[in-house]
C-alpha angles and dihedrals in degrees: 000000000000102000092111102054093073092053101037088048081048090040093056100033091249117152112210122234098183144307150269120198121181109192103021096172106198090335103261099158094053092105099044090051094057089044089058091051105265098141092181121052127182112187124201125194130163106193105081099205092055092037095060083057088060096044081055095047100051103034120142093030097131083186085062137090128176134200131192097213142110116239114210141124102295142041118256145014125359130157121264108219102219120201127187087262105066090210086065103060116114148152096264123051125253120282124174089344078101097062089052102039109030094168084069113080130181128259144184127302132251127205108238137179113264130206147175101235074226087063098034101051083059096047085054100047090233122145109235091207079069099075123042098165122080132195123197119188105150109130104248099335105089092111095057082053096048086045086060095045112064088122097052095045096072085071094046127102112167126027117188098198131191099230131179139218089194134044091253084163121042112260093015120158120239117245078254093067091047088047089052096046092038086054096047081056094053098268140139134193114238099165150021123187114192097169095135106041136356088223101058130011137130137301130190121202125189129192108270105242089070089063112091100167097066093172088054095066080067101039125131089269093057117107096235126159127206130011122252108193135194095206092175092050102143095024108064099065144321134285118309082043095054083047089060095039087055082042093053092041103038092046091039087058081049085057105044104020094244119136126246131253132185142158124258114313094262109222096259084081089060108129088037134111109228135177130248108255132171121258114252116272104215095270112161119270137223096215109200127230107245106286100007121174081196081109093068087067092058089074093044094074135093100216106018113205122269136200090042138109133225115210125176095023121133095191081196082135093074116204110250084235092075083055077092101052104045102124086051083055089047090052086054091081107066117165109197123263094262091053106041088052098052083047088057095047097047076052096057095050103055092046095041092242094327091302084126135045122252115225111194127179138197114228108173115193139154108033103061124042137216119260102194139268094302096054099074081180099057086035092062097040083071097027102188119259097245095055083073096034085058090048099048098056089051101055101025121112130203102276096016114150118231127204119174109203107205149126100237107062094196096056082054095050089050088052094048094044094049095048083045100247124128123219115277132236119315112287110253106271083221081065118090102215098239095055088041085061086042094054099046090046087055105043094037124121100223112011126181111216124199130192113294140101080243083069108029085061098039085055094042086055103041119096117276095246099067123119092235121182136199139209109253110205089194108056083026081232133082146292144187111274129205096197083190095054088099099204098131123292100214098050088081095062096051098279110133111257116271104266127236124260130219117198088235087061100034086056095050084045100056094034091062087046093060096045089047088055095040081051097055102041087052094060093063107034102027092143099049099078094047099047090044093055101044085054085045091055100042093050086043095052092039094050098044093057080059105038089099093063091055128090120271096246092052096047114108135185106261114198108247118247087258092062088042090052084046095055090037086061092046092053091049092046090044085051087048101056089047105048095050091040102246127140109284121225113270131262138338089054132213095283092058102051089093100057082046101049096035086054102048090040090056095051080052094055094047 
């Protein structure tokens, strides 16, 4: 169980402190978590009998506690479910287990201690900071444990977590519901090991800050389920836009272990280094009214929707949630080597090797215009010159080097040649111009920041201790500005405050999202799915009359015509409900009945 902690905490450059296991067994990994440098280790087990074996086995480790208790969501008595294999028992009952392993059978139930590990950790007088590495062995009910432990996992730093493709205990989550909670905690998954079972295996998170490949947590190796898609990618704005449409998409497959896809990279993105990803496949699309926050309830909620493409959205209104991924958002934006070094260098030379400060400044002209005194919104989109001039007399110090990032180069000279600065070396011919603004923006010292999605992602990427500025409408001057503040960016400029959002009314948002795009989708191409399935269920049929003649390695397990009559109701029902306007059944949704059938068929064949 525990074979993959030692190389992902060598992988991410994570030292252990101790560690946590809930459900230890006999103890069988004790040896193997000192040798990867947990000098501390706290087991938990819930079964007595079993957990007596492991006080014997482990006797005389003075590095070692025990403790006789259940961990799970709630504080004080449930019913252990006990099978004829003690490494089965759980907190649910057994599900489809049974069509997998037949030769483990149910038995009765025994009333155990239950505890939050956030409970249990005080009752026990043991420091939580001691121990940054979690183990999570619990038969279906990890999630119930996680759910108890939002104090200790700000200490934590790895979690090595059972997870299931199938539900093997009655009522137990997906690895997709222990991706979305462990996000919201700051996680990521880094590895998945199925080598047992393709229903059930191992996963290991990390907090998000060790990872420094950010692309590689998406790569072609990576268990991932379902495709999000940004179909109008390269179309719907420029840049900095195109930069917040990858970060929503490539955060939001983190979330709900989809995979990525995208058009073709736009030129814009010349001088990056971008992944591989595959091209969108036609799925339907919420398209987004001009400036939604519809996008926000797309974190509340606790399975966000799959297969499915978002078109028209600007995600400029970031989800608290990626508060605690912000150096993996930082690690998003990767110029090449070439250009990154030319940028450096270009650096060096207007500070004199970093021995001055760079002050660099945000004018936005030509493509907004103003719409009069009233209108603090069109006002800011062309702030005035002299407010910066202003600004910049006040904060400039002899030697300081100035760099006004803009798209109208004459509006920059007269700046420069009203705050008495004269423009710098020659910008780096490997540097498009627009990356070499956006670099400076980000790595400056002091940097002024005006109204536009251009300065809102060059602040949200720049290191946190940088003396950034904002335009305020108000006082028609600037203020300090926490780009990660998250409370809402446009606010400040007139627009009315990001909402809160209760769960009740995230889920009914997303859910008519996803009709609306279903809708849509039916009504042109009405004839696809049918025809798709009725070819589907010939070839199946066909191809299960001659499964016995193939080989052994090319035989697969074909859903029975019971399950196909099944999907082909659901799809009616699902057709039903939209086309009459109804409310549609939840999630998954009918394109996904197949997947679903086809999976839990194939755990009853076995």
């Amino acid at each position: 169980m525990t074979a993959h902690i030692g190389p992902a905490m060598r992988t991410f450059g994570i030292t252990p402190r101790g560690a946590i296991q809930i459900g230890a067994h006999i103890g069988g990994e004790v040896r193997d978590l000192l040798a990867a440098g947990c000098s501390e280790l706290h087991l938990i087990e819930a079964q007595p009998a079993v957990f007596q074996k492991l006080r014997d086995h482990v006797a005389g480790r003075d590095s070692v506690t025990m403790a006789n208790v259940a961990i799970g969501d709630e504080d004080g008595e449930a019913d252990l479910w006990l099978t004829s294999a003690d490494m089965s028992a759980s907190l649910l009952p057994l599900k489809h287990h049974r069509d997998l392993y037949s030769e483990i059978t149910q038995e009765p139930t025994i009333a155990v201690t239950t505890r939050r590990l956030d409970t249990h950790l005080a009752e026990a007088n043991l420091d939580p900071a001691a121990y940054n590495v979690l183990i999570l062995d619990i038969q279906g009910a990890e999630l119930r444990a996680l759910s108890g432990a939002r104090d200790y996992l700000r200490h934590c730093d790895v979690i090595q977590c059972e997870i299931s493709f199938a539900e093997l205990y009655d009522g137990q989550p997906d690895i997709e519901d222990i991706d979305a909670f462990l996000f919201d905690a700051g996680f990521v998954r880094v590895h998945v090991d199925m080598a047992f079972s393709r229903y059930w295996g191992d996963a290991v998170y990390v907090r998000s800050h060790f990872v420094t490949d950010p692309y590689d947590l998406l790569g072609p190796e990576a268990v991932r389920r379902g495709i999000v898609e940004i179909p109008d990618f390269g179309a719907n704005g420029r840049f900095a836009n195109q930069l917040f449409q990858l970060a929503f998409l490539y955060f939001y497959c983190l979330r709900t272990g989809a995979r990525p896809a995208l058009p073709e990279w736009t030129r814009e993105f010349d001088g990056l280094d971008l992944p591989s990803w595959s091209r969108p496949r036609g799925y339907p699309v919420v398209v987004f009214d001009d400036g939604s926050l519809d996008p926000l309830n797309l974190w509340q909620v606790r399975r966000a929707p799959v297969d499915l493409g978002f078109a028209a959205g600007f995600y400029q209104e970031l989800p608290k949630t990626l508060l605690r991924h912000r150096d993996l958002f930082r690690r998003l934006f990767r110029p090449q080597a070439p250009v990154m070094e030319a940028f450096r260098a270009w650096l060096d030379d207007v500070t004199e090797g970093g021995r001055q400060r760079l002050v660099a400044a945000h004018v936005r002209r030509g493509d907004y215009f103003p719409l009069g005194d009233g209108e603090p919104f069109g006002i800011l989109s062309q702030a005035p010159s002299a407010w910066y001039t202003d600004e910049l007399v006040k904060i400039l110090r002899p030697g300081d080097a100035v760099h006004i990032a803009t798209n109208e180069p004459a509006a920059g000279a007269a700046l420069l040649e009203a705050v008495g600065r004269s423009a710098g070396p020659a910008p780096p011919a490997q540097v498009p111009p627009h990356l070499l603004d956006f670099l400076a923006l980000m790595h400056a010292d002091v940097a002024l920041y005006c109204n536009s999605s251009y300065s809102l992602m060059a602040a949200l990427l720049a290191d946190d201790g940088q003396d950034a500025r904002i335009v305020r409408p108000a006082t028609r001057d600037f203020e300090d500005f926490a780009p990660w503040a998250l409370d809402g960016f446009w606010r400040r400029f007139g627009g009315a405050p990001v909402p809160t959002i209760d769960d009740g009314a995230a889920e009914d948002s997303v859910q008519a999202m996803v009709n609306g795009a279903d809708r849509a989708w039916m009504r042109k191409h009405r004839l696809r799915l049918r025809r798709e399935v009725d070819v589907a269920f010939a070839l199946y049929r066909a191809a299960r009359r001659w499964r016995k003649y193939l080989p052994r390695k090319y035989r697969h397990d074909f859903p029975s015509a019971e399950t196909y009559g099944k999907l082909e109701a659901a799809i009616d029902s699902y057709w039903s409900a939209l086309r009459s306007e109804g409310k549609a059944p939840a999630l998954p949704r009918w394109r996904f009945f197949r997947s679903f059938t086809q999976r839990h068929e194939r755990i009853r064949e076995r």
